[in-house]
C-alpha positions in Angstrom: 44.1 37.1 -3.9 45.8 36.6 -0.6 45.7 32.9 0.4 42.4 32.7 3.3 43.0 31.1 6.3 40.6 29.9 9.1 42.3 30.9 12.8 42.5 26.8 13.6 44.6 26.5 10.4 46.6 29.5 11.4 47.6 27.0 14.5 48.8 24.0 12.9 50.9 22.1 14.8 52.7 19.7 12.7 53.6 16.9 15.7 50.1 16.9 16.6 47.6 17.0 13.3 44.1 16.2 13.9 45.6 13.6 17.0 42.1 12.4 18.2 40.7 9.4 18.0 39.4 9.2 14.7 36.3 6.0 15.4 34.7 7.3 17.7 31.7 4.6 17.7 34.1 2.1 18.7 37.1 2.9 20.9 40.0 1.1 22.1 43.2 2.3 24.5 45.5 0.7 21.5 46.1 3.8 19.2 48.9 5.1 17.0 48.1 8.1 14.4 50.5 8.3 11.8 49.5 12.2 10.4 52.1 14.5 10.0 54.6 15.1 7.5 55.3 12.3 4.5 57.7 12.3 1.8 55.4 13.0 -1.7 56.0 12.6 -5.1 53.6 13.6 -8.6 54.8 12.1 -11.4 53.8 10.3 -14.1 54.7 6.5 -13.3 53.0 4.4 -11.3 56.4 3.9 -9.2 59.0 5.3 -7.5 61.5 5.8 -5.3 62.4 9.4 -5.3 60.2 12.3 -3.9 59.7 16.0 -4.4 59.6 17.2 -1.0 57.2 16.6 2.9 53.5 16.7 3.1 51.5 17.3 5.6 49.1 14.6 6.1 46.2 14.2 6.2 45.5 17.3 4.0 45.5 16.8 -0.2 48.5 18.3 -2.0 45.9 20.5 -3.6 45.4 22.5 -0.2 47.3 25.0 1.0 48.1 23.2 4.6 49.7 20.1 2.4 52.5 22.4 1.8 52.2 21.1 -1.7 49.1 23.2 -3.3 49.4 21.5 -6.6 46.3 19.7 -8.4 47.0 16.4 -9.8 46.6 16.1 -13.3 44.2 12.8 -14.2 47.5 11.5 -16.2 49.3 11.9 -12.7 50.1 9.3 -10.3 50.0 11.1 -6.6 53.2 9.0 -4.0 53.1 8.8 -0.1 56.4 7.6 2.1 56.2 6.7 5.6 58.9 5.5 7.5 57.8 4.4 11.5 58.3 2.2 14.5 56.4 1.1 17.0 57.3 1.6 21.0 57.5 -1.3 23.2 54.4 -2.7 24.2 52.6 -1.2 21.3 52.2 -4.6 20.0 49.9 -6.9 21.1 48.7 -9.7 18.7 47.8 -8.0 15.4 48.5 -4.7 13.9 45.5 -2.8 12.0 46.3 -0.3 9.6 44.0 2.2 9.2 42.6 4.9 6.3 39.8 7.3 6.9 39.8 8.2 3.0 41.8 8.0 -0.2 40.7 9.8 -3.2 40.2 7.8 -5.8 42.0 4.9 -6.4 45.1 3.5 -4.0 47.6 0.7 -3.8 49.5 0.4 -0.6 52.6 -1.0 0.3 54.2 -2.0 3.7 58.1 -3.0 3.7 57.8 -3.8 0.3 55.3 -6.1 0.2 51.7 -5.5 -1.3 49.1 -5.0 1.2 46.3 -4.3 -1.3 44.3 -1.9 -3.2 40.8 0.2 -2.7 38.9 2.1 -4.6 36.4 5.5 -3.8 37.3 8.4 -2.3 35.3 8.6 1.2 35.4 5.7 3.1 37.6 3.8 5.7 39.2 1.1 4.8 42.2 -1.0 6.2 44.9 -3.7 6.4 45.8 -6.5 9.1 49.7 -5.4 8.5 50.8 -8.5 11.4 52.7 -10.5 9.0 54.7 -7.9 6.8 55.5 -5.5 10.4 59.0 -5.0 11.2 61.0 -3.1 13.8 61.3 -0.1 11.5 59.0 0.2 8.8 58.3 2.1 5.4 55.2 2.6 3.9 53.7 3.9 0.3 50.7 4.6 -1.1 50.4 4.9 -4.8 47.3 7.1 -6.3 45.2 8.3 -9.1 42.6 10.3 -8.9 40.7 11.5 -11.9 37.8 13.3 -10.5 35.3 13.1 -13.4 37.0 10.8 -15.6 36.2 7.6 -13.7 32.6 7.7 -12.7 33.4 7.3 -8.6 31.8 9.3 -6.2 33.5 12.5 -5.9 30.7 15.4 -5.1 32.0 19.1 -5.6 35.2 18.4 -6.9 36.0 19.2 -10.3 38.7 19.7 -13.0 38.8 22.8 -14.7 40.0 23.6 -18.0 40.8 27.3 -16.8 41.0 28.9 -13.8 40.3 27.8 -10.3 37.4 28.0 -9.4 34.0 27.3 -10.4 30.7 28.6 -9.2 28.8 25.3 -8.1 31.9 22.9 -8.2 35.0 23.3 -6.2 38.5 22.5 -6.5 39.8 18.6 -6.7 41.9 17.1 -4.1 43.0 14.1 -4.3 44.7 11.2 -1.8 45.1 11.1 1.8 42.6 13.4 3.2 41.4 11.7 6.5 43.2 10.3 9.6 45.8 7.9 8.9 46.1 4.9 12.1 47.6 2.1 13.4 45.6 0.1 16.4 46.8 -3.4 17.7 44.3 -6.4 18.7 44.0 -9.4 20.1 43.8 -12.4 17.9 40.4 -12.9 18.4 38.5 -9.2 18.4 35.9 -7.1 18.0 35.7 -5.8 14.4 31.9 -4.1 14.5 29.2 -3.2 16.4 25.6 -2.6 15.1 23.2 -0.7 17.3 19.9 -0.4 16.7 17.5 1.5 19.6 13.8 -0.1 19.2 12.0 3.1 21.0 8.8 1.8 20.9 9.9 -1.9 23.0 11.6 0.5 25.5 14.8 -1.8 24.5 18.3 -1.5 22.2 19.6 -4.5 19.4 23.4 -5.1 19.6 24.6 -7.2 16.7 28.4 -7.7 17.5 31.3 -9.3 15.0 34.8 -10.6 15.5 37.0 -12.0 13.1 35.9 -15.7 14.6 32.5 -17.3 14.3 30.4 -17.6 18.0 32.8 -15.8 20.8 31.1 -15.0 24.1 30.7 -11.5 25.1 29.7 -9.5 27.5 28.4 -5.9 27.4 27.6 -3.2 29.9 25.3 -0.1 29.5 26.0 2.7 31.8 25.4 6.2 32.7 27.8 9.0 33.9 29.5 5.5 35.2 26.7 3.8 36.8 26.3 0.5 35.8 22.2 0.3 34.0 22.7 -3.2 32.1 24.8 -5.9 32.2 24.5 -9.0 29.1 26.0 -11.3 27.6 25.2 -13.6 24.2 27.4 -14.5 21.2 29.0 -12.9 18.6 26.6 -12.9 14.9 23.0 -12.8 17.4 21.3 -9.9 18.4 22.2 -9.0 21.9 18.5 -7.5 23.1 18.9 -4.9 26.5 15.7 -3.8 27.6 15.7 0.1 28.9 12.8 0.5 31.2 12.0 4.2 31.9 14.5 5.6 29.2 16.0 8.9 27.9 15.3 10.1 24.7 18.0 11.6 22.8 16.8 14.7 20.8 18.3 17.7 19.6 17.0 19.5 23.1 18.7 16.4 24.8 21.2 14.7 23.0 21.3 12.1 25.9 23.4 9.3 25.4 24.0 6.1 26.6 27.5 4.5 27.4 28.4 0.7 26.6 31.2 -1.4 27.1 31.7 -4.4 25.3 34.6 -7.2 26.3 35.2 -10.5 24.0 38.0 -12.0 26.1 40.9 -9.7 26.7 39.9 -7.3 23.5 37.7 -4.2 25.4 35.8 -1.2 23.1 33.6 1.1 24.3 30.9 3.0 22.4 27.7 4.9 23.0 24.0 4.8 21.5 20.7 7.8 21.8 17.2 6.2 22.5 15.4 7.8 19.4 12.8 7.0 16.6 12.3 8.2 12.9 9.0 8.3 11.4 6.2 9.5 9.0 2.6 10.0 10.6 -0.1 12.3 10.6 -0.7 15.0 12.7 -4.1 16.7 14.2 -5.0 17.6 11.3 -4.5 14.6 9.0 -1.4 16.3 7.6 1.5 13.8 7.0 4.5 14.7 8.9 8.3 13.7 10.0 7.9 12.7 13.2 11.0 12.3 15.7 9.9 10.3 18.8 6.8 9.3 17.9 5.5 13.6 17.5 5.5 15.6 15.0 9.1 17.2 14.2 10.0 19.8 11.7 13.6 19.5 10.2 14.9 23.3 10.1 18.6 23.3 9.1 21.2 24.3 6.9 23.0 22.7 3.6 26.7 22.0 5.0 29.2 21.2 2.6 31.9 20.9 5.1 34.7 22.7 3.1 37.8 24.8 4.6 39.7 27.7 2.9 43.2 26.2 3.4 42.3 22.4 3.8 39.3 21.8 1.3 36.8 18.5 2.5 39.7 18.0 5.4 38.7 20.2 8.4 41.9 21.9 9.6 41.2 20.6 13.5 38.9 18.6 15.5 37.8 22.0 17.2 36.9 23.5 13.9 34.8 20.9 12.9 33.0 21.1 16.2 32.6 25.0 14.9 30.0 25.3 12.4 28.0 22.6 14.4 27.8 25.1 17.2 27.7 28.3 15.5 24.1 26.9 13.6 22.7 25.5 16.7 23.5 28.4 19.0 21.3 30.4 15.5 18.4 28.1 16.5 18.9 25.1 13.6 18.3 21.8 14.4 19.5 20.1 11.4 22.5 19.8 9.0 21.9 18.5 5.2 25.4 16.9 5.0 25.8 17.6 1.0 27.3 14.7 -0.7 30.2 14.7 1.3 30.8 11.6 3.9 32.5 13.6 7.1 35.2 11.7 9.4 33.3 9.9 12.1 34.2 12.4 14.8 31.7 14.8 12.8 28.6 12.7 13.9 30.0 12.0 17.0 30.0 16.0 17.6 26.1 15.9 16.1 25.3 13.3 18.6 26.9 14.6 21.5 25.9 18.3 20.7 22.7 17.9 19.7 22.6 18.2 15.9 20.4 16.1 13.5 21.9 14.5 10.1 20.4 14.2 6.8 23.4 12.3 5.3 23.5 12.8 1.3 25.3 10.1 -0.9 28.6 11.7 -2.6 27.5 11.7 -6.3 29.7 10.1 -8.9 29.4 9.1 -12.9 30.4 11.0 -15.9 30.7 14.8 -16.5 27.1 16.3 -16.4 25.3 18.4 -18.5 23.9 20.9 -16.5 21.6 22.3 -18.5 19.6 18.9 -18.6 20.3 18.2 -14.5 20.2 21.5 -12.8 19.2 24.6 -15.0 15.6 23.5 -16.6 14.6 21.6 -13.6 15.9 24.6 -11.3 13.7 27.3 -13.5 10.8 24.7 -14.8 10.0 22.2 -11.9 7.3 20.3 -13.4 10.3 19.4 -16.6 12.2 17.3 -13.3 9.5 15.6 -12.3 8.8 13.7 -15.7 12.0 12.1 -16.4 12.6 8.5 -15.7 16.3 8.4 -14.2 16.8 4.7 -16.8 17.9 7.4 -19.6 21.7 6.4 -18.9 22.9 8.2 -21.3 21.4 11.4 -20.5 22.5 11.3 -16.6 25.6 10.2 -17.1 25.6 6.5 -15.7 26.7 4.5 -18.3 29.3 2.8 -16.8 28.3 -0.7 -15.7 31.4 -1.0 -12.9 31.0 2.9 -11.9 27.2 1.6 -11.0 28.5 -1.2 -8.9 31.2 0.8 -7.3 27.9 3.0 -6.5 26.3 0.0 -4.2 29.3 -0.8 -2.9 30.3 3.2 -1.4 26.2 3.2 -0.6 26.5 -0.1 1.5 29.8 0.7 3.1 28.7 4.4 3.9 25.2 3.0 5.6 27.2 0.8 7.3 30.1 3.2 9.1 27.7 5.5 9.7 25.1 3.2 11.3 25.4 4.0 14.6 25.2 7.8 14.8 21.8 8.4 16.5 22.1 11.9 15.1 21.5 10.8 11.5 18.1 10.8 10.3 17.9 11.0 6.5 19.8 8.7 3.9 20.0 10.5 0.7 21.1 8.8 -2.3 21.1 11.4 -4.9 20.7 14.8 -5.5 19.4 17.1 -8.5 20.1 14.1 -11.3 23.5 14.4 -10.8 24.9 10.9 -11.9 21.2 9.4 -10.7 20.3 5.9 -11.8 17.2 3.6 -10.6 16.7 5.7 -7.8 14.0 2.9 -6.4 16.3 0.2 -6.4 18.9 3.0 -4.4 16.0 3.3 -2.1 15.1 -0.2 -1.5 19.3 -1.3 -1.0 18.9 1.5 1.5 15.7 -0.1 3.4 17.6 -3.3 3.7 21.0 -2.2 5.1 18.5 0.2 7.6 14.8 0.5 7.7 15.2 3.0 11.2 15.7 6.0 9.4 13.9 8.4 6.6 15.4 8.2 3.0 14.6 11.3 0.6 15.1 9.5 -2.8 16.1 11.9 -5.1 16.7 15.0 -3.5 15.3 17.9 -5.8 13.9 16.7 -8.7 14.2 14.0 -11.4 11.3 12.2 -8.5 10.7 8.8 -9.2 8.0 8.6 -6.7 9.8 6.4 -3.7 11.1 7.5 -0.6 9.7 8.9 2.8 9.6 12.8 0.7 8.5 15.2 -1.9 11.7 16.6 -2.2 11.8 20.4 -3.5 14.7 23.0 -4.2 13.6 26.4 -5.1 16.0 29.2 -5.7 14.2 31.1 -8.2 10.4 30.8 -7.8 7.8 32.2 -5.0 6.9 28.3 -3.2 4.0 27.0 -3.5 3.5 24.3 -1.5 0.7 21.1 -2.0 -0.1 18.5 0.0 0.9 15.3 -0.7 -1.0 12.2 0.1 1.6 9.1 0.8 5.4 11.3 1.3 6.0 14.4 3.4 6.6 17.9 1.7 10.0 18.7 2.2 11.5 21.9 0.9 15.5 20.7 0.9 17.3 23.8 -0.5 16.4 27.6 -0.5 17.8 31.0 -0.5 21.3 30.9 -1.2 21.5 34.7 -0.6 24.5 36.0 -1.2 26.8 38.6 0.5 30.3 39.1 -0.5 32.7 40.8 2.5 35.7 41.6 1.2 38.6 40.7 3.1 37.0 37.3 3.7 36.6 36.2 -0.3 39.1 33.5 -1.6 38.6 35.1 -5.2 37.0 38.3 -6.8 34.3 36.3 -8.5 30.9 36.1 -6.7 28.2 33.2 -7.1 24.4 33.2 -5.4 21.0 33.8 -6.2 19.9 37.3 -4.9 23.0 39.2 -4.2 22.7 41.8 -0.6 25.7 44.3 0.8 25.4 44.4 4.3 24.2 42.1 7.3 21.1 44.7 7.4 20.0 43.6 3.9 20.6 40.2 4.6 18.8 39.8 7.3 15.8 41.5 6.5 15.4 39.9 3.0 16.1 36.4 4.7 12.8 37.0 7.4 11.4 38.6 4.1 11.6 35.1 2.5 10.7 33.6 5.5 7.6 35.5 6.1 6.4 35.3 3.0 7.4 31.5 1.9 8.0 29.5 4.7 5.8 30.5 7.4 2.7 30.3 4.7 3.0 27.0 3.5 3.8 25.1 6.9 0.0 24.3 7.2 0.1 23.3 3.7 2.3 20.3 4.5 5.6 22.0 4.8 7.8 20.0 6.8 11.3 21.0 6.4 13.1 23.4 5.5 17.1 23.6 4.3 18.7 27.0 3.6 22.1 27.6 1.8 24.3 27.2 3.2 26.8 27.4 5.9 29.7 29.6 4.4 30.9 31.0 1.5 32.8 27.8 -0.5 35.6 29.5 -3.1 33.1 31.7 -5.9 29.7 30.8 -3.9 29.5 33.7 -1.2 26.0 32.6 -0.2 26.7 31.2 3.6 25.6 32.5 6.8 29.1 32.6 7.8 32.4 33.6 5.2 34.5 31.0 4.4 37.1 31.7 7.1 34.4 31.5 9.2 35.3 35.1 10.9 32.0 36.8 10.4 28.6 36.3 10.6 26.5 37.1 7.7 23.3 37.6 9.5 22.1 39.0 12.5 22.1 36.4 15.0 19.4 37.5 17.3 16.9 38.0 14.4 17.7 34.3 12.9 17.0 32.9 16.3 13.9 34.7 16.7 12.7 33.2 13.2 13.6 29.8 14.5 11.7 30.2 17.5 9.1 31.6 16.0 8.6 28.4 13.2 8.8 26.5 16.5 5.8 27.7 17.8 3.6 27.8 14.8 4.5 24.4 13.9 3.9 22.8 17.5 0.1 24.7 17.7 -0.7 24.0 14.1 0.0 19.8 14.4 
C-alpha cells in the first residue's frame, strides 16, 4: 500500500525539525538543537568511517521521514555523523550535550574522543562535552538495538520473522528518535528541580541541585508576571513557599504557576499546578480516586503515541499537541500513556491543556508467550489473578542485569517526569508482559514519589498492591465488584474496530468487534456504554480507558485513523456520553 502520511509530516521542513525547546520543566535562554540531517551508516562493525547516505534526525531509519526506511537487523550496528560549530557567544562556561532517547544501546564520540555510553531506549541522557569542544566539531554515535533480544524496555516494537506488521506489536526503530541538544552553563548551575505541591498545607516543596554542594538560591513564584513569592535557601534542602488562597490545577483549570529560580548568574524557569491525588470514600462508603480531595472519575483513552511516517517520534510539536486536543475537545479527561515514555513537551501540553496522565512503564525482558500473558488471562480472568509474577521463567525475566536495568529506566523515568502536575498514575507493568515482583516495583515507586496513584499490574497477573483493581475486558459483558482496600478500575475496553480505506497503512485489519461506518460505530460504542459502564459505576467503577486513539499499522481500532484525517465516531454523541458519566458519577458519590 501507498506509504500514509499525517498532514504535519507532509510539511517537514528539514532546517527546522521539531526546533522547540525540548525540557520544558526547566528552561534556559542557552539552546542549540542539533536535529536535522546526519551522515548514517548500517553495517555490521562496530566502527567506521564511511556512510551510506543523510538522515533525518531525530526520526529512526526505520521510518519513512528518516529518509532511510530500513529496519536494523539485531546483528547490525546503526552509525550517526555530525559535524557543527558553535556561534560566538554561544559559549559560556560548559557545554552540555543532550539526548532525548537512543534505542537501545549507544556509545558516543565527540572529536574523537570517548564521551561515554548508555543503555535503554527512552530516556534523556547527556554529556558535559567542555573539555573535548573545539571550533568545529564532529560527532558519532554508535548503536545496537535488538528489540527483544536484550531484555530492555522496548514496549510495542517488535522483530518479525515475516512481514511487517503485526497485530498487537508494531514495527522496531531503533537510535536517535528524540531531540538532539546542546545548552551552555555556568560553572556552577542548576542541574534539577524537584517540585512537590503539598495541597492540603496550602504550600509547594522545592528541592533544587547544582553540580556543587550548598549554593544560595533564590526563587520567585509568579502569575501572568506578577510577582506571588519570593525565597531563598540552599541547594540539597527543601525550599517550602506557602500559597495562601491558591488555584487548583484540574483538567477544567489546568492553572499553573510560574517560577524562576537564579543560583548566581545561571537563571531557569519552570512552572508547577496546585493539585492532589488520592483514594477515599465517597457518600456512600464506596472507595474512590479522588483529585483534589473529591471524588474524580478517570475517563480517558489508551494512547500509544505512534505516527504513520515517524513511528514513537511525533512528526512536529503541533502534532503532538493534536490528539491531546482532539480527545479533550470529545469530552476525555485522561490519557493511559501505554508503555511508551513521550518527549517532555508531551506533559508539558497535558499540563498546560488540561489533560490528565496515567504514565505506564515501557515493558522489556525476553520474547513472550502470549498465550500464557495475554490470551488465557484476556478470555479466563480469574486464570490472571492466580499467578504469582516470581515464575521467572514463565514471564520472561530471567535475566539478572535486564532486572536491574528495569530499576534503573523505572527510577530515571519517575524522576524526569516528576514535575508534570498532569501525571497521576505510575504504572509499572502491564498484562504480565516481562512482569517481575510487581510489589517491590510498587514500593521503589512509593519511595521515588508517594504524591501520586500507582496501578500495579495493569490487567491482570494482580499481586494485590497498588492504589487499583486493575481490569481489561475485551471479550466479556463487565461485571463489576466492589473492592474493599483498592479502587475498581476498568483500564482497557472496546477496541472497536473500523477500517476506512484510504486511511489503512496495510490491508490486514486487527480489533475486537469489527463496524463499517461511523453510524455503527457510534451506536455500538453508547451500546457498550449503556450497557457496561453506566451500570457498574455505583458498583465501584471508577475509571474507565477505551482503545485507543488511532489506528496503529494492522490495529484499526482508534477513534481517529492513523493519519489522523478522520474521525471514527460521531463527535457530538461521544461528548454527550461523557457528559452524561459526568453527571451520574457527581450525584451518585
Amino acid at each position: 500500500m501507498e506509504q500514509l502520511v499525517t498532514r504535519w509530516g507532509k510539511e517537514i521542513d528539514k532546517d527546522k525539525v521539531l526546533p522547540e525547546y525540548p525540557r520544558p520543566g526547566l528552561v534556559r535562554d542557552s539552546y542549540y538543537n542539533l536535529n536535522g540531517e546526519w551522515d548514517y551508516c548500517i553495517n555490521d562493525s562496530p566502527e567506521t568511517n564511511t556512510y551510506d547516505g543523510k538522515i533525518l534526525v531525530p526520526f529512526s531509519p526505520e521510518t519513512f521521514l528518516s529518509g532511510v526506511n530500513q529496519i536494523v537487523k539485531p546483528e547490525q550496528y546503526l552509525h550517526y555523523n555530525k559535524e557543527f560549530s558553535l556561534s560566538e557567544g554561544f559559549v559560556k562556561d560548559r557545554v552540555i550535550l543532550h539526548f532525548g532517547a537512543v534505542d537501545q544501546e549507544c556509545k558516543v564520540y565527540l572529536n574523537g574522543k570517548f564521551l561515554g555510553e548508555h543503555k535503554g531506549g527512552y530516556l534523556p541522557f547527556n554529556f558535559d562535552i567542555t573539555e573535548v569542544l573545539q571550533e568545529k566539531n564532529q560527532l558519532k554515535l554508535s548503536v545496537i538495538d535488538k528489540t527483544e533480544h536484550l531484555p530492555h524496555a522496548r514496549g510495542k516494537q517488535k522483530l518479525l520473522k515475516k512481514g511487517k506488521y503485526s497485530s498487537l506489536f508494531y514495527t522496531p526503530q531503533s537510535g536517535i528518535w528524540k531531540t538532539v541538544w546542546l545548552e551552555s552553563v555556568e560553572n556552577v548551575y542548576i542541574q534539577d528541580i524537584k517540585i512537590t505541591p503539598v495541597y492540603d498545607e496550602s504550600c509547594v516543596r522545592f528541592l533544587i541541585k547544582s553540580n556543587e554542594k550548598n549554593q544560595k538560591v533564590y526563587l520567585t513564584v509568579y502569575e501572568e508576571g506578577n510577582t506571588l513569592k519570593e525565597a531563598e535557601g540552599e541547594t540539597d534542602r527543601d525550599i517550602v513557599v506557602k500559597l495562601e488562597d491558591f488555584k487548583s490545577w484540574s483538567p477544567d483549570n489546568p492553572f499553573l504557576y510560574n517560577i524562576k529560580i537564579r543560583l548566581g548568574q545561571d537563571e531557569v524557569t519552570s512552572y508547577f499546578g496546585m493539585r492532589k491525588l488520592s483514594t477515599g470514600r465517597d457518600k456512600n462508603g464506596t472507595l474512590r480516586f479522588f483529585l483534589n480531595n473529591k471524588p474524580y472519575f478517570f475517563n480517558g483513552v489508551l494512547d500509544q503515541g505512534y505516527w504513520p511516517e515517524s513511528l514513537m517520534t511525533a512528526p512536529s510539536d503541533e502534532a503532538l499537541k493534536y490528539d491531546i486536543i482532539k480527545l479533550k475537545e470529545m469530552g476525555y479527561n485522561t490519557i493511559r500513556k501505554h508503555i511508551k515514555i513521550e518527549p517532555e513537551r508531551f506533559y508539558y501540553h497535558c499540563d498546560k491543556l488540561g489533560m490528565i496522565v496515567w504514565q505506564d512503564m515501557p515493558n522489556g525482558g525476553g520474547d513472550y508467550n502470549m498465550v500464557f500473558v495475554t490470551y488465557l488471562p484476556n478470555g479466563l480472568p480469574w486464570f490472571g489473578r492466580n499467578i504469582k509474577d516470581d515464575h521467572y521463567k514463565i514471564f520472561r525475566r530471567e535475566d539478572e542485569e535486564g532486572k536491574k536495568q528495569y530499576y534503573r529506566d523505572l527510577d530515571d523515568m519517575v524522576s524526569t517526569l516528576y514535575n508534570y502536575p498532569s501525571i497521576a498514575v505510575w504504572g509499572p507493568f502491564n498484562e504480565g508482559w516481562g512482569q517481575f515482583d510487581a510489589g517491590r516495583a510498587t514500593e521503589a515507586i512509593r519511595k521515588l514519589d508517594d504524591t501520586r496513584l500507582i496501578n500495579e499490574a495493569c490487567g491482570w497477573y494482580d499481586q494485590g498492591g497498588g492504589d487499583m483493581y486493575s481490569i481489561h475486558n475485551y471479550i466479556r459483558k463487565l461485571k463489576v465488584k466492589p473492592q474493599s482496600d483498592r479502587v475498581v478500575a476498568l483500564t482497557e475496553y472496546g477496541g472497536y474496530a473500523y477500517p476506512v480505506k484510504g486511511h489503512m497503512a496495510c490491508a490486514k485489519e486487527f480489533g475486537y468487534q469489527h463496524y463499517h461506518s461511523v453510524e455503527e460505530l457510534t451506536v455500538n460504542y453508547k451500546r457498550l456504554w449503556e450497557e457496561e459502564i453506566f451500570p457498574n459505576l455505583h458498583k465501584g467503577l471508577s475509571s474507565a480507558i477505551y482503545t485507543q486513539t488511532s489506528d496503529i499499522e494492522e490495529e484499526v481500532n482508534g477513534v481517529m485513523t492513523y493519519d489522523r484525517e478522520v474521525d471514527k465516531m460521531d463527535i457530538k454523541k461521544v461528548q454527550e456520553l461523557n457528559q452524561k458519566l459526568y453527571k451520574i458519577f457527581e450525584e451518585l458519590t
